[in-house]
GUVEX-583974 format. One record per residue (C-alpha): residue number from 1; residue in one letter; chain; x, y negated, z. Coordinates in steps of 0.02 Angstrom, whole numbers. Last residue first. Layout:
residues N
<pt pos="NUM" code="A" unit="A" c1="X" c2="Y" c3="Z"/>
...
This chain:
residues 121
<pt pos="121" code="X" unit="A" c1="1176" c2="-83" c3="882"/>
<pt pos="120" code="X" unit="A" c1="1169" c2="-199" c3="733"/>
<pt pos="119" code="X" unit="A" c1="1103" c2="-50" c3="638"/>
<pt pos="118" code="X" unit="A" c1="976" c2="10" c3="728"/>
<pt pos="117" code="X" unit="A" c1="891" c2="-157" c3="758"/>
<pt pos="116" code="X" unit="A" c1="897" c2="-191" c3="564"/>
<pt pos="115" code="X" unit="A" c1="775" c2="-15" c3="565"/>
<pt pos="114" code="X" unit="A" c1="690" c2="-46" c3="705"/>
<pt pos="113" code="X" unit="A" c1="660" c2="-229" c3="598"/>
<pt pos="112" code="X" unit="A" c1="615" c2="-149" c3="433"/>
<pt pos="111" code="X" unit="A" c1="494" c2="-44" c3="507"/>
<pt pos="110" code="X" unit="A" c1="401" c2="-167" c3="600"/>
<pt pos="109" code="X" unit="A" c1="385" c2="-269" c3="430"/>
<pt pos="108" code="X" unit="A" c1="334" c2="-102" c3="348"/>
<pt pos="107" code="X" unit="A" c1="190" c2="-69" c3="494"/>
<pt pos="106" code="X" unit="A" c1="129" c2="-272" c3="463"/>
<pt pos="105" code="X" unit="A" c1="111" c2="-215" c3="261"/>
<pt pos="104" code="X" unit="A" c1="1" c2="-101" c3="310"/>
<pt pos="103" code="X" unit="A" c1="34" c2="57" c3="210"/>
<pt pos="102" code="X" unit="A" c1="-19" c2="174" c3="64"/>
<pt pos="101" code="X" unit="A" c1="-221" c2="136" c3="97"/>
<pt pos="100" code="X" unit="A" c1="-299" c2="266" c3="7"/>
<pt pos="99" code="X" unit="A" c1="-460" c2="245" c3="-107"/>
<pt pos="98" code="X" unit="A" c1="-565" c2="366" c3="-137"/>
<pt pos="97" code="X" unit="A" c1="-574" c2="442" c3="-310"/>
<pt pos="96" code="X" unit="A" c1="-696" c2="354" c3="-456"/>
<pt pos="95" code="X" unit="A" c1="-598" c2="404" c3="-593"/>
<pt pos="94" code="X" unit="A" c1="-476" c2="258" c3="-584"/>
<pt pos="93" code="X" unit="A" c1="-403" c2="313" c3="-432"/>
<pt pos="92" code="X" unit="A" c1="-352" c2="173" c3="-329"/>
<pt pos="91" code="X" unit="A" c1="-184" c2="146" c3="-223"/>
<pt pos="90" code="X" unit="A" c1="-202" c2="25" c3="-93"/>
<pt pos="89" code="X" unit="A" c1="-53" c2="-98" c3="-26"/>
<pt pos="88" code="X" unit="A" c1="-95" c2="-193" c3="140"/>
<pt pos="87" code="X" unit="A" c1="-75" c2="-361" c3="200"/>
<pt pos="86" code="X" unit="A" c1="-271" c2="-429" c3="222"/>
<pt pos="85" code="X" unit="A" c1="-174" c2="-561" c3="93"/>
<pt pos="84" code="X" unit="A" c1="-194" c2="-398" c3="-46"/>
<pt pos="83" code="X" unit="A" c1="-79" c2="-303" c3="-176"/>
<pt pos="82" code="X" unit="A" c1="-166" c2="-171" c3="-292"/>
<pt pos="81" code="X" unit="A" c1="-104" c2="-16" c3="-351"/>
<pt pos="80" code="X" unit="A" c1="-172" c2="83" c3="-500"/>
<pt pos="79" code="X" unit="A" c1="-195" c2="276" c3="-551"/>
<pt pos="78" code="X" unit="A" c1="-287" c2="366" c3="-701"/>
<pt pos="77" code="X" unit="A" c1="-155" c2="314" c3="-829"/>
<pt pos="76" code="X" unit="A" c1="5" c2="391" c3="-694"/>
<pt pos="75" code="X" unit="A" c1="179" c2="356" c3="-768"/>
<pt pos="74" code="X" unit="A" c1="164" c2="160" c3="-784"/>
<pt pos="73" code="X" unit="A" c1="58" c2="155" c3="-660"/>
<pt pos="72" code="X" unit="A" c1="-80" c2="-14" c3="-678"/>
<pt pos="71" code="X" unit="A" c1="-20" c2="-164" c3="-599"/>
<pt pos="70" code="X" unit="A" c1="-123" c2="-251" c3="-470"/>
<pt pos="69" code="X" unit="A" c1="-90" c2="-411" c3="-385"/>
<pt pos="68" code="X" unit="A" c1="-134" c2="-547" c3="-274"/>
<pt pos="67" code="X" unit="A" c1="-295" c2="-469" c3="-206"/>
<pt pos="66" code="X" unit="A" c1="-383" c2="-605" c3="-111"/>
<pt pos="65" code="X" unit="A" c1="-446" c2="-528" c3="61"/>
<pt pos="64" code="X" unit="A" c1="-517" c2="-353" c3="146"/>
<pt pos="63" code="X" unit="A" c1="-481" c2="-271" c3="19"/>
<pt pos="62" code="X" unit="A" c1="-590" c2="-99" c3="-28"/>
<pt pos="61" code="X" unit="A" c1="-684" c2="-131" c3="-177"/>
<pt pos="60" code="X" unit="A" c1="-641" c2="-77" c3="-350"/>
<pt pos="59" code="X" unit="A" c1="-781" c2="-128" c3="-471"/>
<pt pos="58" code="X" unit="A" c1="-786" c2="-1" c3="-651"/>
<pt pos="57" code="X" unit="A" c1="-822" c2="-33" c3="-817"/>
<pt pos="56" code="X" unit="A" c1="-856" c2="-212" c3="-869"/>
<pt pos="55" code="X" unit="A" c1="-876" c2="-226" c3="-1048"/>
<pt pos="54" code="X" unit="A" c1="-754" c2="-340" c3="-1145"/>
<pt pos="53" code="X" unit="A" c1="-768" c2="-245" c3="-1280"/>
<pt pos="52" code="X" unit="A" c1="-573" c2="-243" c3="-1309"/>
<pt pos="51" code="X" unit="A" c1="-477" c2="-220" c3="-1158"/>
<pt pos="50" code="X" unit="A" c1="-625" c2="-131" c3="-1078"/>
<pt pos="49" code="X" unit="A" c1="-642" c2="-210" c3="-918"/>
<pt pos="48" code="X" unit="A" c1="-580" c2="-154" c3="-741"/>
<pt pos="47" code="X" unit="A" c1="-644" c2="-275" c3="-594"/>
<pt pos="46" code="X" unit="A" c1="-540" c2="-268" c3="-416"/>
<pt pos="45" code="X" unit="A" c1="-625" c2="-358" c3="-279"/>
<pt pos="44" code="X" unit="A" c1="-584" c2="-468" c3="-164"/>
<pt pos="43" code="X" unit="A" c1="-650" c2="-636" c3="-211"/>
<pt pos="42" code="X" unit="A" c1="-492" c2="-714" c3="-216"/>
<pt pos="41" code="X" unit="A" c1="-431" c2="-623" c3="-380"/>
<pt pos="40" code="X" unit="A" c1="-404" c2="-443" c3="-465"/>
<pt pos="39" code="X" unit="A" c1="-396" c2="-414" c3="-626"/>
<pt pos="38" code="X" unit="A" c1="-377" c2="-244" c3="-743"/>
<pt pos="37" code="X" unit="A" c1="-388" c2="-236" c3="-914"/>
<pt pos="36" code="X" unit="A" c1="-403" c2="-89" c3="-985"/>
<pt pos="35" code="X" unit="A" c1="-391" c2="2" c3="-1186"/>
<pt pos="34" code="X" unit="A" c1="-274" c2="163" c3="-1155"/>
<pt pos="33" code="X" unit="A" c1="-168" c2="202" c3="-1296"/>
<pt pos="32" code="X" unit="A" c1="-78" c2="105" c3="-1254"/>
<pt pos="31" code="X" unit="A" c1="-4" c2="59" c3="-1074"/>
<pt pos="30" code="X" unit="A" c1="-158" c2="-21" c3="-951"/>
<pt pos="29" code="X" unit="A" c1="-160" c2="-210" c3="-960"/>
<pt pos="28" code="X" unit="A" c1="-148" c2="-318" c3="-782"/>
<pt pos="27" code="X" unit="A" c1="-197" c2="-486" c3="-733"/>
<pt pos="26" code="X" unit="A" c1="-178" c2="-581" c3="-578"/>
<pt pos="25" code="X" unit="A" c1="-240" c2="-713" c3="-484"/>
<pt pos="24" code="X" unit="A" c1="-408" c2="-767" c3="-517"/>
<pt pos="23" code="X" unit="A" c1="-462" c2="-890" c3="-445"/>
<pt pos="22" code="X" unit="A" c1="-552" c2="-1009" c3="-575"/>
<pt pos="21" code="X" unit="A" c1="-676" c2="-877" c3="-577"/>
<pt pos="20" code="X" unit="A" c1="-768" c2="-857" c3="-382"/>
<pt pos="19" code="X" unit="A" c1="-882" c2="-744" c3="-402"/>
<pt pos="18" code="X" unit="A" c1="-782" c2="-641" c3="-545"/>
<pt pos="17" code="X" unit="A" c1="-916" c2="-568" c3="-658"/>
<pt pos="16" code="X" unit="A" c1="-834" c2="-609" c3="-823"/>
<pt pos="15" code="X" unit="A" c1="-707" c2="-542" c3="-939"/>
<pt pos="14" code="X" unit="A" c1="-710" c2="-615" c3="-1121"/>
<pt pos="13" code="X" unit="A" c1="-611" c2="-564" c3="-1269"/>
<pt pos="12" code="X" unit="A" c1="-518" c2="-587" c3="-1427"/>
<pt pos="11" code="X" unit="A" c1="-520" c2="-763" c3="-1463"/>
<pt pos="10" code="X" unit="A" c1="-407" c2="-798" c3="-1612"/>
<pt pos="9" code="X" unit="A" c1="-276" c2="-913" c3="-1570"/>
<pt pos="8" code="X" unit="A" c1="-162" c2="-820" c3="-1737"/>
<pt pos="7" code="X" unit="A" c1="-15" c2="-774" c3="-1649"/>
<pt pos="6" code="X" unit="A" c1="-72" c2="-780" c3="-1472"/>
<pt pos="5" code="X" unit="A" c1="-211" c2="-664" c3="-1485"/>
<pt pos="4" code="X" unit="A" c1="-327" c2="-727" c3="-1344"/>
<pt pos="3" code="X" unit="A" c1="-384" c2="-639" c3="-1194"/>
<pt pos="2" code="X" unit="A" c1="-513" c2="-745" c3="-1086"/>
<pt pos="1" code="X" unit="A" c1="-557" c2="-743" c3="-903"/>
C-alpha cells in the first residue's frame, strides 16, 4: 500500500508485507501526534507501520478471516479494534497485551432478537 500527499502527488510512503496485497481492505491513521498506520486485509492479519518510515512495527494476529476494518481509539492511543468475516470484534493492545475478543458477532444477533422477542410480546 502507498500513502501519497494529495496536494502535491508526492509519494510519501510504502507499506508492504501483506500476502495477499491487492486485498487490502481497510486503512486506519492513529490521531497526531502519534505516527501509525494501521491495515488490515484478507490475509488476516493486522500490520501497524510507522506512518512515516514506512517500517513495519508490530503483526496483530488473532482473526480467524479477512479483517474488514480497524480504527484506532480515538480516546485510548495504545488501543485498536478490528472487524473480521470469522464475525467477531477484537480489541488489541498496541503494547503487545493479549488480545480480547469483545463479542461474537452471532451472540449480538441472538441478542438483538430476545430482545425484539421481548418486545412484541
Amino acid at each position: 500500500m502507498l500513502l501519497f500527499d494529495i496536494e502535491t502527488g508526492t509519494k510519501l510512503a510504502e507499506y508492504e508485507g501483506h500476502k495477499q496485497p491487492n486485498m487490502v481492505l481497510k486503512a486506519s491513521f492513529s490521531k497526531d501526534p502519534s505516527p501509525l498506520v494501521s491495515i488490515g486485509s484478507e490475509d488476516q492479519i493486522i500490520r501497524i507501520w510507522h506512518k512515516e518510515r514506512g517500517e513495519l512495527l508490530r503483526e496483530l494476529k488473532g482473526h480467524s478471516l479477512a479483517v474488514n476494518a480497524v480504527a484506532f481509539s480515538p480516546k485510548y492511543e495504545n488501543l485498536m479494534v478490528s472487524v473480521s468475516d470469522d464475525m467477531t470484534v477484537r480489541i488489541w493492545g498496541l503494547e503487545g497485551q493479549k488480545v480480547e475478543v469483545a463479542k461474537q458477532a452471532q451472540e449480538i444477533i441472538q441478542e438483538e432478537g430476545s430482545e425484539e422477542a421481548k418486545e412484541s410480546n
